[in-house]
N, C-alpha and C positions, 0 to 999 in steps of 0.2 A: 345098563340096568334101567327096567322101564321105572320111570318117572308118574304117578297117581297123582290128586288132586280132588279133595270132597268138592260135590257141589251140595249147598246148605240152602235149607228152607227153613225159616220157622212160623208157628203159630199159636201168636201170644193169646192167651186169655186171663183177661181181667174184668175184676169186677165192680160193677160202679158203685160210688157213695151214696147211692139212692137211700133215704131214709126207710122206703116198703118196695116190696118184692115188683117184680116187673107188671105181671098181670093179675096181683091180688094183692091189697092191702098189709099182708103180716111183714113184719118185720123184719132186718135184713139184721140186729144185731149178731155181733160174733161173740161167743162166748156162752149164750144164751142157755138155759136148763134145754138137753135132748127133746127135739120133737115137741117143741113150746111154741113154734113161730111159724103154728102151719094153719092153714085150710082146707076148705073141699076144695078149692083153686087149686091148690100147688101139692097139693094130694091127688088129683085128680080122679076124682071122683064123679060119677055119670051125672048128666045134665048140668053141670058147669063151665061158665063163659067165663075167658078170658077179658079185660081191660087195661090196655095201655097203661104203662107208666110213662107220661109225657117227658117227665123230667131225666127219664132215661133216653129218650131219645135226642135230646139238649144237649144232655150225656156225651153219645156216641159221634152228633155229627161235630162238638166241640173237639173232640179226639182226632175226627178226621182232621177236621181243619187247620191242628196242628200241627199236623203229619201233612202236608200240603195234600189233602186230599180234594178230589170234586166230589162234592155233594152231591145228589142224588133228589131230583125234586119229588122224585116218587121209588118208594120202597116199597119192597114186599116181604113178609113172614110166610114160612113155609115150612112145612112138616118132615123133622128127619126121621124114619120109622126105624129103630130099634130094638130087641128087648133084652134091658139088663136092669138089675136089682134097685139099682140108685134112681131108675128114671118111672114114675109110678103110672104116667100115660102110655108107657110104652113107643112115645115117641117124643121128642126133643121140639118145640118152637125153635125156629133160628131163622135166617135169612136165606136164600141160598143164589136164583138165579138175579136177583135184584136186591142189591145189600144198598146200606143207608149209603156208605164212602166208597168210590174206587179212586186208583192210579194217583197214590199219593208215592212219598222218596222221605226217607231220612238219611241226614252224613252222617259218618261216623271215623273218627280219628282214629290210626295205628299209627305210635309214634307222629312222624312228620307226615305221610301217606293219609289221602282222606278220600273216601268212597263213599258214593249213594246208592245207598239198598235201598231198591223202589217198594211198594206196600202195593198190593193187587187189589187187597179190599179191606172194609172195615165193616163188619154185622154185629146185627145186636141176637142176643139168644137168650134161653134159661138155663141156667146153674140148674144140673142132678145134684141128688142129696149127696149122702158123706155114707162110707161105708164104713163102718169100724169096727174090727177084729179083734177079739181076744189075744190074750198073750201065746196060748196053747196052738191057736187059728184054728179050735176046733167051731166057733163060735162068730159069727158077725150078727151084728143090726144095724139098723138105719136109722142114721139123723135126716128127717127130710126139712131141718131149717135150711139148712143149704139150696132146696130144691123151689126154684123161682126166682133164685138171686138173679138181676140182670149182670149181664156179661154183654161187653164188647171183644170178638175174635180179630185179631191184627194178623192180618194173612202178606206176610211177604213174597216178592218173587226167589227164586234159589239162585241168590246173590251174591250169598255169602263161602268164601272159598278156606276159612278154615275158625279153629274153633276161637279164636283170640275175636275175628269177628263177630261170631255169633254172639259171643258175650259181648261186645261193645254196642251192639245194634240192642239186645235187652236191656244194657243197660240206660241206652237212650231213649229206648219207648217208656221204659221205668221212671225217668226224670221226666220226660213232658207230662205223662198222666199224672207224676203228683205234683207236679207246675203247675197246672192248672188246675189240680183238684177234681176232678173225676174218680179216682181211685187212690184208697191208700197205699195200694201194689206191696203190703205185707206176706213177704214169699212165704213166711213162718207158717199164716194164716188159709192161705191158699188162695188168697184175692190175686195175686199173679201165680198163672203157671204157661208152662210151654212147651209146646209139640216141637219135637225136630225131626224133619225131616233129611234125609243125607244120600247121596249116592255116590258112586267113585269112578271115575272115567281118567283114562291116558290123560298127559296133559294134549291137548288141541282135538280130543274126540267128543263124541256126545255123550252125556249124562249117562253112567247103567241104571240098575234096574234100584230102585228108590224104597228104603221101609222108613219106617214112624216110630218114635219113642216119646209115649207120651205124659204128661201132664208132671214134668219135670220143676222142680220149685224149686231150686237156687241158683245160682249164676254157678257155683262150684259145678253140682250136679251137670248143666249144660254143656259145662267145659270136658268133664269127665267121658260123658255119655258119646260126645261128635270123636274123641280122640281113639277111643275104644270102639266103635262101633266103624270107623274110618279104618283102624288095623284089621277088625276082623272079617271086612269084604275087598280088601285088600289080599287078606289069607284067603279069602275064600276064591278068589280068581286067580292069585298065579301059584294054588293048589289044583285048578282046573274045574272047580265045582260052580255051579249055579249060585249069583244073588237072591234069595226067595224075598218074593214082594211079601211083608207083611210087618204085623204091628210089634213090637217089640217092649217090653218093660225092663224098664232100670233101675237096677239095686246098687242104691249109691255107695249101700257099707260092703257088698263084696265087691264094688267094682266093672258089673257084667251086667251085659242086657238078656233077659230071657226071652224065649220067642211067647208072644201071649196069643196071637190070632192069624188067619192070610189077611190081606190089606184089603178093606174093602173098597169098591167104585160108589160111583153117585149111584148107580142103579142099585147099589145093594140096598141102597137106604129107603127107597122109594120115594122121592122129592114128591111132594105136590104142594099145590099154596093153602094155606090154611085156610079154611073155611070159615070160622068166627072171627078173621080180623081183616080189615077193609087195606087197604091201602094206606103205609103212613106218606105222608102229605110236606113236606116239609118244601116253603115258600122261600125267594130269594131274601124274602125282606128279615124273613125268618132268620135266614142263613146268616145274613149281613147282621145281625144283631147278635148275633152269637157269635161272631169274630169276632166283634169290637169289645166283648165279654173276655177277650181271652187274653191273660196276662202276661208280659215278656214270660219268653222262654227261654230255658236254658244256652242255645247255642248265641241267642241275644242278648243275654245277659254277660255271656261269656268277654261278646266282642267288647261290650261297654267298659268291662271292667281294664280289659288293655287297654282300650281307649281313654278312659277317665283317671285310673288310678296306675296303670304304667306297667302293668302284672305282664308278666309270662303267660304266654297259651300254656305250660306248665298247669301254672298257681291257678290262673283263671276258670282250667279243666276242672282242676281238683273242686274249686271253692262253688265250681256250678253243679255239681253232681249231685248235689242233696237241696232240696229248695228249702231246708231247715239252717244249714249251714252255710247256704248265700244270704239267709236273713241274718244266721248270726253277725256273718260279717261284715255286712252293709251296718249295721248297729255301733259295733266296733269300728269301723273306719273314720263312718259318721262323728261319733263323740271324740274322741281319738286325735280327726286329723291326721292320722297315720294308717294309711292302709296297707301299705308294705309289712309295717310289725303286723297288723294283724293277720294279717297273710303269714306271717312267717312263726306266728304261735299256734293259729287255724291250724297248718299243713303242716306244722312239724311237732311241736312239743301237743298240743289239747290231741292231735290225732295219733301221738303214740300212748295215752293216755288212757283214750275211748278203746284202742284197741286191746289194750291187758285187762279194761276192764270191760269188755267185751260187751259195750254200751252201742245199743240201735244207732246206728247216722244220725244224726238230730237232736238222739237223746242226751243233751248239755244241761248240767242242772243251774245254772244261774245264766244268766241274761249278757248281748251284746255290751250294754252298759259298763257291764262290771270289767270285764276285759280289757275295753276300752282306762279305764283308772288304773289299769294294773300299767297298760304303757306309757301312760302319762307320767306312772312312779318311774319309770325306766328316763322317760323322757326328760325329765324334770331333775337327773343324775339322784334322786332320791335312795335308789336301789339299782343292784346291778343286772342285766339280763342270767346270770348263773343264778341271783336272789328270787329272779322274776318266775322262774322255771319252780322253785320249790315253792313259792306261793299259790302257782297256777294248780298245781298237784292237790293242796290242801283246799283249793276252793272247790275242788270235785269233792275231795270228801265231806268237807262241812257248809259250804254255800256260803259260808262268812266273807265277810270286805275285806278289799285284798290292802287297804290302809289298816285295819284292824290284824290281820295276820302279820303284817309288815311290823307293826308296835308290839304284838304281843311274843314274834320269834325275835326282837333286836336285829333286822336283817337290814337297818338301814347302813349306807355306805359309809364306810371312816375316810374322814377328809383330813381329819386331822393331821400335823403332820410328826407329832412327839406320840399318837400312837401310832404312828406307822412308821418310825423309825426305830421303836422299839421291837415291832414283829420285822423288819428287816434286820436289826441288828442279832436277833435271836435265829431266823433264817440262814444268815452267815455264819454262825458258829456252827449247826447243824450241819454245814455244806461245804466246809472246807476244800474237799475236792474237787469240787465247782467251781468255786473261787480262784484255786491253784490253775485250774483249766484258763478260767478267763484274763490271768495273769499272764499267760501262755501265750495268749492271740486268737483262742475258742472264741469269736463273740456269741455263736450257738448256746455258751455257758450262762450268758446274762436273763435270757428267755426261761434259760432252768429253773434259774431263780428266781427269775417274776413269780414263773409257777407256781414254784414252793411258798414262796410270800402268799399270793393268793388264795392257798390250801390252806397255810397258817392262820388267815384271817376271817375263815370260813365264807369265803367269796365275798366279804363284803366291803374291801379296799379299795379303793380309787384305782383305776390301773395307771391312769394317767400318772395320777401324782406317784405312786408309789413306784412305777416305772422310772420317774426324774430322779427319785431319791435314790433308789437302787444302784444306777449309775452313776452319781456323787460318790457313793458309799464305795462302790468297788472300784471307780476311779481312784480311791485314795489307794487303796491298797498295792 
C-alpha cells in the first residue's frame, strides 16, 4: 500500500496593537460603529498619500526578532494589484521582494519529539475591509474600519508534515506575539488568521502540486481543513486525476473545502514598489534597542520554570501557553511559596472549570493573590484539598475570599477526635459488610471505610487522624 505524507506550509496573519491604522491616522478599535474609523487614506480616495506608522514597524521587526529573525536594514513596500470588493485601491500595500524579517525558525514540541519550522519571512501590509453578508446572502456591505489595519504576514517554510504540527507551530507564533505584545491574536476577532498551504507526495518523493485555504481563524478550523483536504488529494491521485493548483475556502460547519479560484503566481499580481513610500530604514542601533525591549518568552520562560520551581516540561508547557496564565501563576507561586499546588490547581481543577465555563485563556476573575490563600488554607491543614476544590469553584462565581467562603460554608477541617469518632462510629453501623470483610483479612476493606468516613463528613475530616481512629476502632472488632 503506498504510503502519502502532507507537506504543510502556513501563513499567519496578524494584527498589530497599533493605537491608528498603518498609513492614516483612524483608529484600529474593534467593535467600532460600521464605517466609523475611516479616511480618504484608507478609503482610498484619489490624490491621497500614504504615512508610515513607525510604531508598526517596531511592531513587526519586534516579531521578527522573536522568531529569530534577521532584520533587514533596508525594506521595501510594494504594490499587490488586485481587484476585489474589501480592498478600495484596488491594490494591497505589502512588502514583497524586500520584507522587514527573513530566515527566522521556531520549535515546536509533539509529545517528547521537538522540531524547527523555519519562517522564510516576516512583512508588514494592510488589512482589507470586512465583508458582511446577510442572513439570506442575498445582500453584502463593507465595513472598511478593518481596511488599513497593519498586519504582520509570518510566512513559513513547508515544514510542517501533519496537522497536529501545524497547530503546534500556531499555536506558538500565537504565544510569542502576545508575549510580547504586538498583537492581541483574538481568533474570534480576526486579528489572527491563516493561510494553509498543503500538498501530498509519496513518502521520499517531491512535494505535488500545492492549493491554499485561506484566512482560517481557529486552531480547530486548521486542524480540520489540512486533515480533509490531505484525504481529498489523496483521493484524487490514487483515483488517477489531477491536483488542480488553486485557492480553496473552508466551511468549517460542513466540514469541506470548496474550490473558490486557480492559484494565482506573483505575476498575477503585478508586484512593483510603491511609489509614495521611500524605503523603511531601520538601523542596527535601532534593532538592538528593540531586542532589549523584548520580554522573556515563552519557550524561556518555560525552561525557568523547570529550573526554578521543579515543573514538568508537562506543567511548564501548559503554564506557558497563555502569558495571562504564567502571570497568574508566577503571583500564586510567589505569595504561596508553593508552586507545585499552584501548578496543580492552574492545570487541573481552575482549567476544568474555565473550560465548562467556556471562559477565554486568561479570563480568571480574581487575582494570583487570592489562590495563593486558598493554598495556604490547604497548607496550613485548615482545609482539605477536596474543601479546596469547592471553594475554588465558588470563587469563579462570586470573586469572594476564599477565608470568607471557607467561614461562611463550615468547610474547615474536624480535628477533633469525639466528632470523629462519632461519624466513624456511625460509618460502621452503615457498613457492616465491610467490616465483616476486614475481619476476614480484606485490608482493601479499611480504605472503603476511610471513604465512607470522609463522604460522611462532607470532606472535611483529618484523614490522618481519622484514618488512626478508624483502625483502633476496627482493630477491636
Amino acid at each position: 500500500m503506498i504510503e502519502y505524507e502532507p507537506v504543510i506550509g502556513l501563513e499567519v496573519h496578524a494584527e498589530l496593537s497599533t493605537d491608528t491604522k498603518i498609513f492614516c491616522s483612524c483608529s484600529t478599535r474593534f467593535g467600532s460603529q460600521i464605517n466609523s474609523n475611516c479616511c480618504p487614506v484608507c478609503l482610498g480616495m484619489p490624490g491621497t498619500l500614504p504615512v508610515l506608522n513607525k510604531k508598526a514597524v517596531e511592531y513587526a521587526v519586534m516579531a521578527g526578532l522573536a522568531m529569530n529573525c534577521t532584520v533587514s536594514e533596508a525594506s521595501r513596500f510594494d504594490r499587490k494589484n488586485y481587484f476585489y470588493p474589501d480592498l478600495p485601491k484596488s491594490y494591497q500595500i505589502t512588502q514583497y521582494d524586500f520584507p522587514v524579517c527573513t530566515g527566522g525558525h521556531i520549535e515546536i514540541s509533539q509529545g517528547d519529539e521537538k522540531k524547527v519550522i523555519r519562517i522564510a519571512r516576516v512583512q508588514i501590509e494592510e488589512d482589507a475591509a470586512k465583508l458582511l453578508h446577510d442572513k439570506t446572502g442575498s445582500d453584502t456591505i463593507i465595513d472598511y474600519n478593518r481596511a488599513g489595519v497593519p498586519l504582520i504576514e509570518i510566512v513559513s517554510d513547508p515544514d510542517m508534515a501533519s496537522a497536529a504540527e501545524a497547530k503546534s507551530f500556531l499555536e506558538s507564533v500565537r504565544a510569542i506575539l502576545r508575549y510580547i505584545g504586538v498583537s492581541d491574536c483574538k481568533m474570534e476577532n480576526g486579528s489572527l488568521r491563516a493561510d494553509v498551504n498543503i500538498s501530498v507526495r509519496r513518502k521520499g518523493d517531491k512535494a505535488g502540486t500545492r492549493t491554499e485555504m485561506k484566512n482560517l481563524n481557529s486552531f480547530r478550523a486548521v486542524t480540520r481543513a489540512i486533515r480533509s483536504e490531505f484525504e481529498r488529494q489523496v483521493g484524487l491521485i490514487d483515483s488517477g486525476q489531477a491536483v488542480l493548483k488553486e485557492t480553496r475556502r473552508w466551511d468549517d460547519t460542513k466540514g469541506i473545502s470548496i474550490p473558490m479560484r486557480s492559484k494565482e503566481g506573483a505575476n498575477d499580481y503585478r508586484y512593483f514598489p510603491d511609489p509614495d513610500l521611500p524605503e523603511v530604514l531601520v538601523s542596527r542601533e535601532w534593532a538592538e534597542e528593540i531586542r532589549r525591549n523584548i520580554p522573556e518568552l515563552p519557550n524561556q520562560k518555560m525552561a525557568r520554570y523547570m529550573e526554578n520551581y521543579k515543573l514538568s516540561e508537562y506543567c511548564a508547557n501548559l503554564l506557558t501557553s497563555s502569558v495571562e496564565i504564567s502571570e497568574f501563576f508566577e503571583v500564586a507561586a510567589e505569595k504561596s511559596g508553593d508552586p507545585k499546588s499552584a501548578c496543580n490547581l492552574i492545570t487541573g481543577e481552575m482549567a476544568r472549570i474555565m473550560k465548562e465555563r467556556k471562559l477565554p485563556e486568561g479570563d480568571i476573575p480574581f487575582g494570583g493573590e487570592k489562590l495563593a490563600r486558598l493554598i495556604d488554607l490547604v497548607n496550613l491543614n485548615i482545609i482539605s484539598t477536596t474543601a479546596a476544590k469547592k471553594v475554588l469553584e465558588i470563587m469563579f462565581e462570586t470573586q469572594s475570599e476564599p477565608e470568607e467562603i471557607v467561614r461562611e460554608m463550615g468547610l474547615e477541617i474536624i480535628a477533633d477526635t469525639e466528632e470523629l469518632s462519632e461519624i466513624i462510629s456511625e460509618t460502621i453501623k452503615e457498613n457492616l459488610q465491610t467490616v465483616d470483610d476486614y475481619r476476614k483479612g480484606k485490608k482493601k476493606a479499611l480504605g472503603h471505610l476511610i471513604g465512607k468516613a470522609m463522604a460522611r463528613s462532607g470532606g472535611r475530616a483529618d484523614p490522618q487522624i481519622l484514618g488512626k481512629l478508624l483502625k483502633v476502632e476496627m482493630d477491636k472488632c
